[in-house]
N, C-alpha and C positions, 0 to 999 in steps of 0.2 A: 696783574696790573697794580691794583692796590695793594702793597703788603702793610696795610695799617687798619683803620677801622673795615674796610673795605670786607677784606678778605677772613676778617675775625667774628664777624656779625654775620647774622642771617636778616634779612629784611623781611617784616610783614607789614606788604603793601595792599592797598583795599585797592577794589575790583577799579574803581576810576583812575590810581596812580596808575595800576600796571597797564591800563592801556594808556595813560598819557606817556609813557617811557614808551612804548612802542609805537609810538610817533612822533618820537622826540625831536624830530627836527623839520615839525611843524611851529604854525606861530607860537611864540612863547606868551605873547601878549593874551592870544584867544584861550590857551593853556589857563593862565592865574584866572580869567573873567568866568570859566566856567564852573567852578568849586572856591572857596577857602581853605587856603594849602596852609598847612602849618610848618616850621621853620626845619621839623625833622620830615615833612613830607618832600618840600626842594632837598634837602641834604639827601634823601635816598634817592630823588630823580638824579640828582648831581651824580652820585657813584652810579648807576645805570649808565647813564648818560658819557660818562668816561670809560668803561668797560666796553660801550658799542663804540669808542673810536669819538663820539661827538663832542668834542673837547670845548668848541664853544659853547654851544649850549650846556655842557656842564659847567662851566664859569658861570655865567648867568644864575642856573638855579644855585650855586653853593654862593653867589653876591646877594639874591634874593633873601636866603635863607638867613644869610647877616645882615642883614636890611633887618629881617624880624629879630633878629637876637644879635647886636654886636658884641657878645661875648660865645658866642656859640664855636668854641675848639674844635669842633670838628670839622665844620665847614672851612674854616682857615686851613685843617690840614688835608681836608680834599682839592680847595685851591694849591698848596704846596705838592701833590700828587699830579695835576695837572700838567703844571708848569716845569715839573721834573719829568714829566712822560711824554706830554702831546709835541703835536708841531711846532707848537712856540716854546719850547723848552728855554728855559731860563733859570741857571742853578741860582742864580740873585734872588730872584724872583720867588721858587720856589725855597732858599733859606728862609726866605724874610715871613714867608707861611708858616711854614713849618716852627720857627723859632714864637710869633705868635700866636699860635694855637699851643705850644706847651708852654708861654709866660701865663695865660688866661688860664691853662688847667694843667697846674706842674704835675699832676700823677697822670697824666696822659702817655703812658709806654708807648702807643703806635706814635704820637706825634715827634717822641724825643728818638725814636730810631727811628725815626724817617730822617730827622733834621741831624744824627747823627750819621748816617751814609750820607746827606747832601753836604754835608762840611768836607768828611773825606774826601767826597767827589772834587771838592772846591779844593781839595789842598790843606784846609784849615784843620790839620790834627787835633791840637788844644784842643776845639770845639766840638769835635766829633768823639773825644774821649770823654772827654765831661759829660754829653749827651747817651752815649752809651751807658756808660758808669751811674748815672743817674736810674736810667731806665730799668738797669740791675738791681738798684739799691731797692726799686718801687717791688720790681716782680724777680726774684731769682730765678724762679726755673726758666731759663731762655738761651738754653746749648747754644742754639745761633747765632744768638747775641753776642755770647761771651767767646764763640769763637773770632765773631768779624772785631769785636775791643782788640784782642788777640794780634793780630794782621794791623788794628792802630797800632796798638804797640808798638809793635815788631819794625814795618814799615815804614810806618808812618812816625816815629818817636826816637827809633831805635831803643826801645828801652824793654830788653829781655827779660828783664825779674820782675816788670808787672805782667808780661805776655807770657810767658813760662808756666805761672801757675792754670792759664786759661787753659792752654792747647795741651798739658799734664790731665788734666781734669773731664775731657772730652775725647781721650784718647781709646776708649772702648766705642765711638762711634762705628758706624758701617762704611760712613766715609771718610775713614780716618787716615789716611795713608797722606793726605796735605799736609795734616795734623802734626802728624809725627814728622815730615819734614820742615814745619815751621818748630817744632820744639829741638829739632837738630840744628838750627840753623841758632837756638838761643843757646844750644850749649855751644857752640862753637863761638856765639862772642863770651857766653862766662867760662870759655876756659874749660867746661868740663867734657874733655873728649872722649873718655871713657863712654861718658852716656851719648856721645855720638855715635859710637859702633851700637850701640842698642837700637839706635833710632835708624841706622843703615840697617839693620838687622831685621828692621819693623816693617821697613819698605820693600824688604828683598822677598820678606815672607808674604805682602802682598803684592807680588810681582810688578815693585815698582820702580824694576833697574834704572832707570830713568833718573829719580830723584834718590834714589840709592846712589849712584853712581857720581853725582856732583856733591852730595855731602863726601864720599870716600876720595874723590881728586883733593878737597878743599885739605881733608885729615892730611891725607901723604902727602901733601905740599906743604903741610904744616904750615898754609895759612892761621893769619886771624885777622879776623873781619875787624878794621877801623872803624868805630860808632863814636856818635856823639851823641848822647841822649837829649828828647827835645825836636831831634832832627830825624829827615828822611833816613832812611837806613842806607851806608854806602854798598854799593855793587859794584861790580868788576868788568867783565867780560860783556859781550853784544848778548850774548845769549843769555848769561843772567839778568842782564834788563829786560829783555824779552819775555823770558819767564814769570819775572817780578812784575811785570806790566800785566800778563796775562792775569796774575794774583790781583790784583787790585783791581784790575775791570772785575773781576769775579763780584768785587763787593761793593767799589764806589764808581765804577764806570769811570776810572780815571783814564789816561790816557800817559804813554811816555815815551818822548823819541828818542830817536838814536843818538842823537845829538845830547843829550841828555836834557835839553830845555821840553818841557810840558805845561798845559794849561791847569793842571792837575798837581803829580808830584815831579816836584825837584830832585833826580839824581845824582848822586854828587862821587866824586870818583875818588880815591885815595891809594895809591899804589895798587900794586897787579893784585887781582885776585882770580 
């Protein structure tokens, strides 16, 4: 549920929070009148609180929590967790968290890859590359990170020679057979097809004729992929939108029809591919 502070922290909560979380959606009013909660005591009922599903009641203690500290980043980006997961899901909503809990604490890594998959989600690559790129700058080791920048690039920018070096750099993973077809997919807009047959080479040796097999149509049709950097990546056929939709819910729950109009990313078509 939370992949930010959430799921990176261990909480040590005292004998009277962890039974107030396991009756958490009792009154909230009798809850504060029975102890003096401190601002990280609501911020850990808030993430309980959103793990069991009680999404209102976790708003409440992470507004609480900023009531005691309105600088407190982390309760903003449990608010931006909420609003990105629960029933009122609200990508606005949750940018607008997410973006101030990392202005209030710019070395906040969970906050800045939260608010960079909610940009994605929203469409807004810019934002979601700076967020990303940012959050690398703070912590380098973070494969997953530098994979989903990767897939901004790529997808989201068109722009292969900053996404090249990502999905090159990650290609000893265990799940790397994507990998290798998103670095095939950059050498075929730079032109170097040679290292396409390595990267169909890469795919076939992990049985994955699948994506093996649409890089190798794309070679012998001696396609190349029309980009314009800045922009969505173009795509061709029903079924590589299909596939490329299925890419991007992987990482920003985007959405893209057949139509090519989405609430998410823009498709944009340029000759047969």
């Amino acid at each position: 549920m939370f992949s930010n502070p959430v799921s990176s922290k261990k909480f040590c909560l005292s004998t009277f929070i962890f039974l107030a979380i396991l009756v958490v959606h009792s009154s909230f009013s009798s809850l504060c009148a029975a102890a003096s909660l401190t601002k990280e005591n609501f911020y850990q009922m808030g993430v309980m609180a959103t793990r069991d599903g009680a999404y209102e009641q976790a708003i409440e203690f992470f507004k609480k929590a900023i009531e005691l500290d309105p600088r407190f980043s982390a309760a903003y980006n449990g608010l931006g967790v909420v609003f990105e997961s629960g029933p009122m899901a609200d990508t606005r909503e949750s940018i607008r968290y997410f973006r101030l809990a990392a202005d209030i604490d710019p070395q906040s890594v969970d906050a800045l890859n939260n608010l960079g998959r909610a940009c994605y989600s929203s469409g807004d690559f810019s934002q979601a590359a700076q967020a990303l790129s940012r959050s690398l700058a703070l912590k380098t080791s973070q494969p997953d990170i530098e994979v989903s920048l990767a897939w901004v690039y790529l997808l989201g920018q068109s722009n292969a020679d900053e996404a090249l070096p990502f999905f090159e750099k990650n290609l000893n993973r265990d799940d790397n057979a994507m990998l290798h077809y998103g670095a095939g997919l950059c050498y075929m807009i730079l032109n170097q097809r040679f290292k396409v047959m390595d990267a169909i080479t890469a795919l076939r040796s992990r049985k994955r004729e699948d994506l093996a097999v649409r890089l190798e149509d794309l070679l012998k049709q001696r396609v190349k992929i029309v980009s314009e950097k800045g922009r969505p990546l173009v795509t061709g056929t029903e079924q590589e939108r299909s596939f490329f939709a299925d890419q991007i819910n992987a990482f920003g729950q985007s959405r893209v029809d057949a139509d090519s109009k989405s609430e998410g990313i823009q498709v944009r078509l340029r000759g047969a591919l």
